[in-house]
Z-matrix of the N, CA and C atoms (Angstrom, degrees):
N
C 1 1.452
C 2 1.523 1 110.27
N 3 1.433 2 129.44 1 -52.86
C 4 1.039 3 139.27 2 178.59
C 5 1.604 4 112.91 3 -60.34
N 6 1.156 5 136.64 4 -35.05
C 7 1.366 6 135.37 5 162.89
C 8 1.336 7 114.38 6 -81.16
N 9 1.165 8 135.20 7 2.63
C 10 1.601 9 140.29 8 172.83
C 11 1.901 10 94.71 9 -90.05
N 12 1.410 11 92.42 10 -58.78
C 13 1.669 12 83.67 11 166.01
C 14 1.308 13 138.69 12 -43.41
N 15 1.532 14 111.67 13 -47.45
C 16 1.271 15 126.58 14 178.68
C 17 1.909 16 105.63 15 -70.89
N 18 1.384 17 116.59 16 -5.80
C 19 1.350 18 117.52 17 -160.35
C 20 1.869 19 99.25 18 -100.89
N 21 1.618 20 94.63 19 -37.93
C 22 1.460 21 100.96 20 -165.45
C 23 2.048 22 77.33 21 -77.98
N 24 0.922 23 133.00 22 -92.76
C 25 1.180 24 136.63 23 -175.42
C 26 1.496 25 118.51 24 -1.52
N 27 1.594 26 123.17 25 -33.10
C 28 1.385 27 118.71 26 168.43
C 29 1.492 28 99.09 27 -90.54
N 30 1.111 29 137.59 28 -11.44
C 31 1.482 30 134.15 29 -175.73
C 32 1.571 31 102.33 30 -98.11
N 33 1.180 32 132.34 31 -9.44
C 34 1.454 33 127.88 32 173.12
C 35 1.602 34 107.18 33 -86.80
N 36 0.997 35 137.63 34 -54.26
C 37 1.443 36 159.77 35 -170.06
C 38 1.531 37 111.94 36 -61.87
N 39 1.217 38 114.52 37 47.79
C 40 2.019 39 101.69 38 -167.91
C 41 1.410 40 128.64 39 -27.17
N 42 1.722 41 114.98 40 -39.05
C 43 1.303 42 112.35 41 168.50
C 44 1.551 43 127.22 42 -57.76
N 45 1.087 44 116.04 43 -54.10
C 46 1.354 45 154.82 44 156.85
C 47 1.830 46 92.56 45 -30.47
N 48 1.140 47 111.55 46 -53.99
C 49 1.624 48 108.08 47 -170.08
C 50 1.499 49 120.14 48 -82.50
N 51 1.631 50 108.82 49 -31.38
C 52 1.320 51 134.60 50 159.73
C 53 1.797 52 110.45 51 -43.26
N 54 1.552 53 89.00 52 -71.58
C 55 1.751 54 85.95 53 168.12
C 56 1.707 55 127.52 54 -43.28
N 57 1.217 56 90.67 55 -38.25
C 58 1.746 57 91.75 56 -159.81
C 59 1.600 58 92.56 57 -99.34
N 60 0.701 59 134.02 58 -3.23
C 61 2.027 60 113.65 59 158.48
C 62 1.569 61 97.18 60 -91.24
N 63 1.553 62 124.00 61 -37.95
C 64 1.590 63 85.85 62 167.24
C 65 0.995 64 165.19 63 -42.72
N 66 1.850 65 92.19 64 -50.12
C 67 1.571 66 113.86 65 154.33
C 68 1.729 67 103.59 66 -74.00
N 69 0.560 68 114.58 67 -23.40
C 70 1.609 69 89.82 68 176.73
C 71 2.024 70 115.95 69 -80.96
N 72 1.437 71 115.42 70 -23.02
C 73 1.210 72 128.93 71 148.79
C 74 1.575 73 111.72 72 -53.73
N 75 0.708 74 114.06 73 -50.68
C 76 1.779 75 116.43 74 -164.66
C 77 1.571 76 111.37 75 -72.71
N 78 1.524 77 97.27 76 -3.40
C 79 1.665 78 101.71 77 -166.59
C 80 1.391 79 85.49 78 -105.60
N 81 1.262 80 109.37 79 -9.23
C 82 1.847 81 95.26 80 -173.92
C 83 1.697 82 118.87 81 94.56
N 84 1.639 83 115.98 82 9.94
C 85 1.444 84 106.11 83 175.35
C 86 1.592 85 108.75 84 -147.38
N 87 1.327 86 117.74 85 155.49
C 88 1.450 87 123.37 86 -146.10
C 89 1.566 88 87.87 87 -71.19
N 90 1.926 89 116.93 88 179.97
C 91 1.078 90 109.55 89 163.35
C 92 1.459 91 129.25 90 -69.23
N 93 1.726 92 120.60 91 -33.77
C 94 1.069 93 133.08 92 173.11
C 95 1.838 94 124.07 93 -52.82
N 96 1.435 95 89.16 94 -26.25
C 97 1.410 96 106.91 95 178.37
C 98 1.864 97 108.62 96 -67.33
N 99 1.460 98 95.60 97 -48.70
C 100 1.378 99 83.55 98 -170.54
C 101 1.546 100 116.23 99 -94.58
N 102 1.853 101 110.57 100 -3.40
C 103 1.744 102 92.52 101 148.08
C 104 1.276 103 116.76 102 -39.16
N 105 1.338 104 100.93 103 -68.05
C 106 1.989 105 125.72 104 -159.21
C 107 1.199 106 93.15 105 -30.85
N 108 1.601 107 101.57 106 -59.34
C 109 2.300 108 96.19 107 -174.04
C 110 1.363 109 112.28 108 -68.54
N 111 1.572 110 136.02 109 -24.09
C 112 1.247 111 121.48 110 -169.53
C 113 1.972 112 94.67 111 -83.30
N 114 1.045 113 135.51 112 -26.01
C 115 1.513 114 148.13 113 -152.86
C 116 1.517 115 81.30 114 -90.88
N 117 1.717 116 123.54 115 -56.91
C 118 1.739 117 115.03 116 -162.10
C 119 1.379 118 94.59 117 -94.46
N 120 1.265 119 147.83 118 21.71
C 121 1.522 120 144.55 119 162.21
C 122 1.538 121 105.78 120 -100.34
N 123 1.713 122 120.68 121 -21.71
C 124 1.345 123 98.44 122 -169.71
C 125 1.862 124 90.49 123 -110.47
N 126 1.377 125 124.04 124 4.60
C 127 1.590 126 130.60 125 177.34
C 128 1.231 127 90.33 126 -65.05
N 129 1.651 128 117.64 127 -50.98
C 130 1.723 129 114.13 128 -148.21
C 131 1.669 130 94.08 129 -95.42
N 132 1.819 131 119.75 130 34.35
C 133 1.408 132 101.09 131 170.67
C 134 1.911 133 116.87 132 94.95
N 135 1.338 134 104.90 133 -4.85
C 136 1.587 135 103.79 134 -173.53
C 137 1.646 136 100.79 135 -84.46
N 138 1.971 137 81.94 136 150.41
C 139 1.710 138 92.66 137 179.36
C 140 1.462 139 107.31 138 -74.85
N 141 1.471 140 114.52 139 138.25
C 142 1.106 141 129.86 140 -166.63
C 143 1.831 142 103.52 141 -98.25
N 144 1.699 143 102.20 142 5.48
C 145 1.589 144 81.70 143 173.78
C 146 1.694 145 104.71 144 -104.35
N 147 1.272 146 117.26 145 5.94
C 148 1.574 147 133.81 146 159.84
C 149 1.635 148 96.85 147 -55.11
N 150 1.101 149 118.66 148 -63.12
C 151 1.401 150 126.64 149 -174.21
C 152 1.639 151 117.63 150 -60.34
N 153 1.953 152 109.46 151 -43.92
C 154 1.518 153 110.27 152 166.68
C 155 1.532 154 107.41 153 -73.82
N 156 1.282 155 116.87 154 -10.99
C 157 1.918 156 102.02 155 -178.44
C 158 1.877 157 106.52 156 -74.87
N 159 1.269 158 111.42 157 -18.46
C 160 1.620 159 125.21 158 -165.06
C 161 1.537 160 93.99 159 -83.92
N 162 1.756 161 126.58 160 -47.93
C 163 1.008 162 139.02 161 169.38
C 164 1.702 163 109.31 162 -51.56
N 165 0.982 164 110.25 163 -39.44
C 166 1.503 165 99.01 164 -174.68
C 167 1.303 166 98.34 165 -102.09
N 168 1.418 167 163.30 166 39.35
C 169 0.679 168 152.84 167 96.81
C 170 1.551 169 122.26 168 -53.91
N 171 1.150 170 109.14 169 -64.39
C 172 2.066 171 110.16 170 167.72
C 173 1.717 172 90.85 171 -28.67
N 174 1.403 173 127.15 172 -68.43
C 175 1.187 174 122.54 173 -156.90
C 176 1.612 175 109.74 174 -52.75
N 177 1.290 176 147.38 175 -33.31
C 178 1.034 177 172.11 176 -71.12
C 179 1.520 178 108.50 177 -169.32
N 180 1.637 179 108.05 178 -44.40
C 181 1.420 180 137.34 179 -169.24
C 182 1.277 181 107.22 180 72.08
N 183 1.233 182 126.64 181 38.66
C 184 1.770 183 146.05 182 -174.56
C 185 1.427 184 118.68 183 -110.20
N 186 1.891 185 121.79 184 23.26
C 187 0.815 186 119.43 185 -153.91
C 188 2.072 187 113.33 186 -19.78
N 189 0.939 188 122.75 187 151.42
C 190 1.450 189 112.82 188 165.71
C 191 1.537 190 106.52 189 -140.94
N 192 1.586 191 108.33 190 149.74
C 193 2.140 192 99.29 191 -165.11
C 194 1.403 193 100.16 192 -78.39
N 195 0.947 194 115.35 193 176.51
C 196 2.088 195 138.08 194 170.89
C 197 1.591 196 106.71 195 -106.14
Protein backbone atom coordinates (compact mmCIF):
# COMPACT_ATOMS: atom_id res chain seq x y z
CA UNK A 1 0.00 0.00 0.00
CA UNK A 2 2.62 2.39 1.01
CA UNK A 3 4.68 2.09 -2.25
CA UNK A 4 1.52 2.38 -4.47
CA UNK A 5 1.33 5.69 -2.68
CA UNK A 6 4.71 6.66 -3.19
CA UNK A 7 4.07 5.43 -7.00
CA UNK A 8 0.81 7.39 -7.61
CA UNK A 9 2.61 10.44 -5.92
CA UNK A 10 5.55 10.50 -8.54
CA UNK A 11 2.88 10.05 -11.28
CA UNK A 12 0.72 13.02 -10.02
CA UNK A 13 3.51 15.71 -9.90
CA UNK A 14 4.73 16.13 -13.73
CA UNK A 15 7.91 17.81 -12.67
CA UNK A 16 8.61 15.45 -10.09
CA UNK A 17 7.86 12.66 -12.83
CA UNK A 18 10.02 14.35 -15.50
CA UNK A 19 12.88 14.06 -13.04
CA UNK A 20 12.41 10.58 -12.10
CA UNK A 21 12.16 8.77 -15.61
CA UNK A 22 15.31 10.56 -16.30
CA UNK A 23 17.18 9.22 -13.71
CA UNK A 24 15.54 6.23 -14.04
CA UNK A 25 16.45 6.38 -18.00
CA UNK A 26 19.98 7.18 -17.28
CA UNK A 27 20.26 4.06 -15.17
CA UNK A 28 19.34 2.13 -18.16
CA UNK A 29 15.70 0.71 -17.17
CA UNK A 30 12.17 1.56 -18.32
CA UNK A 31 9.79 3.27 -15.85
CA UNK A 32 7.62 0.19 -15.47
CA UNK A 33 10.69 -1.69 -14.76
CA UNK A 34 11.53 0.09 -11.82
CA UNK A 35 7.91 0.01 -10.27
CA UNK A 36 8.16 -3.89 -10.69
CA UNK A 37 11.53 -3.59 -8.49
CA UNK A 38 10.27 -0.99 -6.05
CA UNK A 39 6.63 -3.25 -5.71
CA UNK A 40 9.08 -6.81 -5.64
CA UNK A 41 11.71 -5.13 -3.13
CA UNK A 42 9.06 -4.13 -0.63
CA UNK A 43 6.96 -7.96 -1.27
CA UNK A 44 10.30 -9.61 -0.16
CA UNK A 45 10.27 -7.26 3.15
CA UNK A 46 12.41 -4.09 1.86
CA UNK A 47 12.53 -0.79 3.75
CA UNK A 48 10.43 1.40 1.94
CA UNK A 49 12.13 4.53 3.36
CA UNK A 50 15.28 3.41 1.03
CA UNK A 51 12.73 3.92 -1.64
CA UNK A 52 11.25 7.50 0.03
CA UNK A 53 15.07 8.67 0.42
CA UNK A 54 15.33 8.20 -3.75
CA UNK A 55 11.91 10.10 -3.76
CA UNK A 56 13.21 12.91 -1.98
CA UNK A 57 15.98 13.26 -3.76
CA UNK A 58 14.02 13.39 -7.39
CA UNK A 59 12.19 16.07 -5.32
CA UNK A 60 15.39 17.92 -4.62
CA UNK A 61 16.65 17.28 -8.31
CA UNK A 62 19.41 15.01 -6.49
CA UNK A 63 18.52 12.04 -8.27
CA UNK A 64 19.95 9.43 -5.55
CA UNK A 65 20.24 5.27 -6.55
CA UNK A 66 18.00 2.45 -4.62
Amino acid sequence: METTKLSTRLLIDREVKAKAEAAVVANGMSISEYLRRVLAYAANGGDLSVVAAHHSGIHSGRPKTV
